[in-house]
DRENDO-1510 file (C-alpha; in Angstrom, 1 decimal, always signed):
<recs>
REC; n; res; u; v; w
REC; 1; UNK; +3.4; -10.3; -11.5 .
REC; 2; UNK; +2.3; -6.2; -10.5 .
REC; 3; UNK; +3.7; -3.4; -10.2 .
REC; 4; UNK; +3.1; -2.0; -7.1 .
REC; 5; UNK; +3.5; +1.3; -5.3 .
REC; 6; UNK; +4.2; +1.6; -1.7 .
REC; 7; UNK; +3.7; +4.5; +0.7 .
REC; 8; UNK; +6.2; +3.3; +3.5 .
REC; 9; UNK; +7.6; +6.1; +5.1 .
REC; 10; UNK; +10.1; +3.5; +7.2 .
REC; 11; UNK; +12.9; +3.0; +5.1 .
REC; 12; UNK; +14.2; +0.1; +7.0 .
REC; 13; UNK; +10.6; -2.3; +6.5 .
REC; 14; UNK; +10.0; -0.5; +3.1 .
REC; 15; UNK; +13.0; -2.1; +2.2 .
REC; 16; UNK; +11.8; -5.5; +3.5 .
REC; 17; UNK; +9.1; -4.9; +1.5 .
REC; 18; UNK; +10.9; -4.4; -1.3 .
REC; 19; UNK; +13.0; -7.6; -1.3 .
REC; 20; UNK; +10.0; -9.7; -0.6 .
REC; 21; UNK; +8.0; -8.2; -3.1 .
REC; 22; UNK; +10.3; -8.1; -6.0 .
REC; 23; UNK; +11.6; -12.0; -4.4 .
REC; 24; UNK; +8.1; -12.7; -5.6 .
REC; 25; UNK; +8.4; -11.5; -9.1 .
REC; 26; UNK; +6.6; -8.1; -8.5 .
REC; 27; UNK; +7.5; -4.6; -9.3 .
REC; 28; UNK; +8.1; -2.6; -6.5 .
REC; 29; UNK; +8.4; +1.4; -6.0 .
REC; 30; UNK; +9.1; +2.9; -2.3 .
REC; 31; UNK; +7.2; +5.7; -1.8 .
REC; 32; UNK; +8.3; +8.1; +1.9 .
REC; 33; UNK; +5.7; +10.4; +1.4 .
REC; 34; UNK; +2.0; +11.3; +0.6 .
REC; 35; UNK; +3.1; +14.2; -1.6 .
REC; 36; UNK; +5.4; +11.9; -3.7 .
REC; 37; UNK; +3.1; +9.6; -4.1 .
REC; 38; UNK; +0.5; +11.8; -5.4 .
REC; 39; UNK; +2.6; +13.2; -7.9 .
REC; 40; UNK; +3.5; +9.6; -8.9 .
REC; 41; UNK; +0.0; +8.5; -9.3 .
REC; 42; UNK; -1.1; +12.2; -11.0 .
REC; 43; UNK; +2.2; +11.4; -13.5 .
REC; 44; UNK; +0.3; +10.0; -16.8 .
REC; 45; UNK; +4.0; +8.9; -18.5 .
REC; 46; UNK; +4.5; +6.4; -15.0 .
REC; 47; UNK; +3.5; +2.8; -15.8 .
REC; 48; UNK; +0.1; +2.4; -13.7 .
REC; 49; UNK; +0.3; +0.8; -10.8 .
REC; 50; UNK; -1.9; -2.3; -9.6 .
REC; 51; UNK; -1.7; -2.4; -5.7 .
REC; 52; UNK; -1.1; +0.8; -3.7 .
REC; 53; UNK; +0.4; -0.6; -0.6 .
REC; 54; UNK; +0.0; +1.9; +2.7 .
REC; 55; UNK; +1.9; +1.9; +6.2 .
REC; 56; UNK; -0.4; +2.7; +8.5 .
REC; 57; UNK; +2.1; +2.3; +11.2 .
REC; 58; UNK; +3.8; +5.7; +11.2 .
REC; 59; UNK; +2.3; +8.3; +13.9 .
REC; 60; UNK; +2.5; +11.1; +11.2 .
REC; 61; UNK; +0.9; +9.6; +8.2 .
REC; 62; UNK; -2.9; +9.2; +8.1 .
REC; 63; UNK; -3.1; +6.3; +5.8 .
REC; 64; UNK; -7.4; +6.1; +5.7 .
REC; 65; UNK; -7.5; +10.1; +4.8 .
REC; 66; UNK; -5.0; +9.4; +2.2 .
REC; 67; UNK; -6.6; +6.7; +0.8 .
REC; 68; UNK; -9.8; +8.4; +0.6 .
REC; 69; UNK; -8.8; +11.6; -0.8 .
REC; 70; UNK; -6.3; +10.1; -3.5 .
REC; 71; UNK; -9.7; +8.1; -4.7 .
REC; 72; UNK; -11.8; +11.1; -4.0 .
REC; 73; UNK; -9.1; +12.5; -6.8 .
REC; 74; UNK; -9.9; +10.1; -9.2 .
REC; 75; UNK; -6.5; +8.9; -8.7 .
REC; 76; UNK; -6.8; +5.0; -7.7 .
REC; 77; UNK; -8.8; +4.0; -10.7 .
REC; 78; UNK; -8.2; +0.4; -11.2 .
REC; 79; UNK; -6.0; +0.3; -8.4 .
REC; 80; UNK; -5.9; -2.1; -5.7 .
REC; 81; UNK; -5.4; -1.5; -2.1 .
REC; 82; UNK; -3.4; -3.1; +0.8 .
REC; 83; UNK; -2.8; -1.2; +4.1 .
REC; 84; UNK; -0.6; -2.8; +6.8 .
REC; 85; UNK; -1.1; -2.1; +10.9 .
REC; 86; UNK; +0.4; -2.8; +14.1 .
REC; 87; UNK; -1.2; -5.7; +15.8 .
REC; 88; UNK; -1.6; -4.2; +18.7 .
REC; 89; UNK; -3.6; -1.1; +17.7 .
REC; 90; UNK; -6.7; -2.7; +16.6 .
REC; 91; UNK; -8.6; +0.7; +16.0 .
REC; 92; UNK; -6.2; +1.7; +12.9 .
REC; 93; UNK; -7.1; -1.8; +11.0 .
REC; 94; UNK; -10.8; -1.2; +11.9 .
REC; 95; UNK; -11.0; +2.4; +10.6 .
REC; 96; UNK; -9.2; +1.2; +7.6 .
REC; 97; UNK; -11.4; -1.3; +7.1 .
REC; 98; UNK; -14.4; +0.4; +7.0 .
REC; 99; UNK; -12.3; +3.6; +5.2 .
REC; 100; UNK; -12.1; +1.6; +1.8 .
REC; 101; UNK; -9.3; -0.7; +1.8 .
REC; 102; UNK; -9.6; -3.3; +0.1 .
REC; 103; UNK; -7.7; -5.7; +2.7 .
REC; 104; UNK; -5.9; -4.3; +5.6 .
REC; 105; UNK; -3.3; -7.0; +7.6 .
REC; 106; UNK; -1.2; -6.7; +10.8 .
REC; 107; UNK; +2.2; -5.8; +9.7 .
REC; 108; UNK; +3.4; -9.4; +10.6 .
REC; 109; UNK; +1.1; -10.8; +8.2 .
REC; 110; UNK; +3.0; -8.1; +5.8 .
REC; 111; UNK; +5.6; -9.4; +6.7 .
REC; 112; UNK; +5.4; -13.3; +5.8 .
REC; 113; UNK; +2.6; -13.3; +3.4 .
REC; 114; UNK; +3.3; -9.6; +1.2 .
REC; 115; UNK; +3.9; -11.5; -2.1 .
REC; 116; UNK; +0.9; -13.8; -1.6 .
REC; 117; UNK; -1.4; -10.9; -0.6 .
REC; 118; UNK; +0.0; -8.6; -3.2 .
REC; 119; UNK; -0.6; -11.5; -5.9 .
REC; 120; UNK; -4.2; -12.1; -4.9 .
REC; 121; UNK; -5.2; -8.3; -5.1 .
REC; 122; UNK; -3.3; -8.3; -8.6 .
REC; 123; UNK; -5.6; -11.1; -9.8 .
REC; 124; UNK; -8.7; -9.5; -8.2 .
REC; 125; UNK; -9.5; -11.5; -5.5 .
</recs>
């Protein structure tokens, strides 16, 4: 089992998320927002998350900057990272990629496979 965070600004596929995720025995918080999450991650009293789960689907959020200034922060330590794209907008996943995720899947994949994936970050592989 983790405990996962999840920046997914769209509430209805958050909520997908969510069920899948938690259907797999994880813990699961929806985030909206970058500023939210920060203040989550900042918050010493939260339980620490293991996977930071990013959207990097929505046209306002800039899920690579985020990434890299939360961990230029110091605040992903020990934290895993999964970041989900559209399939069809190959450049996101690549800049992702090479931005410091530590896998990065078309949302599909998300999708079917979130518990797995989620699971296999938690254990470190």
């Amino acid at each position: 089992m983790a405990r996962a965070l999840a920046l997914v600004p769209d509430l209805l596929f958050g909520s997908r998320v969510q069920a899948d995720l938690t259907g797999a025995g994880h813990e699961v918080e929806l985030i909206g927002d970058e500023a939210r999450l920060r203040d989550r991650l900042a918050d010493a009293a939260a339980p620490t998350a293991g996977v930071l789960i990013v959207d990097l689907t929505d046209p306002l959020l800039d899920g690579t900057a985020i990434l890299q200034a939360l961990a230029a922060d110091g605040l992903l330590e020990g934290v895993r990272t999964l970041a989900f794209f559209s399939h069809v907008d190959t450049a996101v996943g690549a800049r992702a990629k090479a931005g410091g995720f530590d896998l990065v899947v078309p949302r599909s994949r998300m999708a079917r496979e979130g518990g797995s994936l989620v699971a296999r970050l938690a254990d470190g592989a």
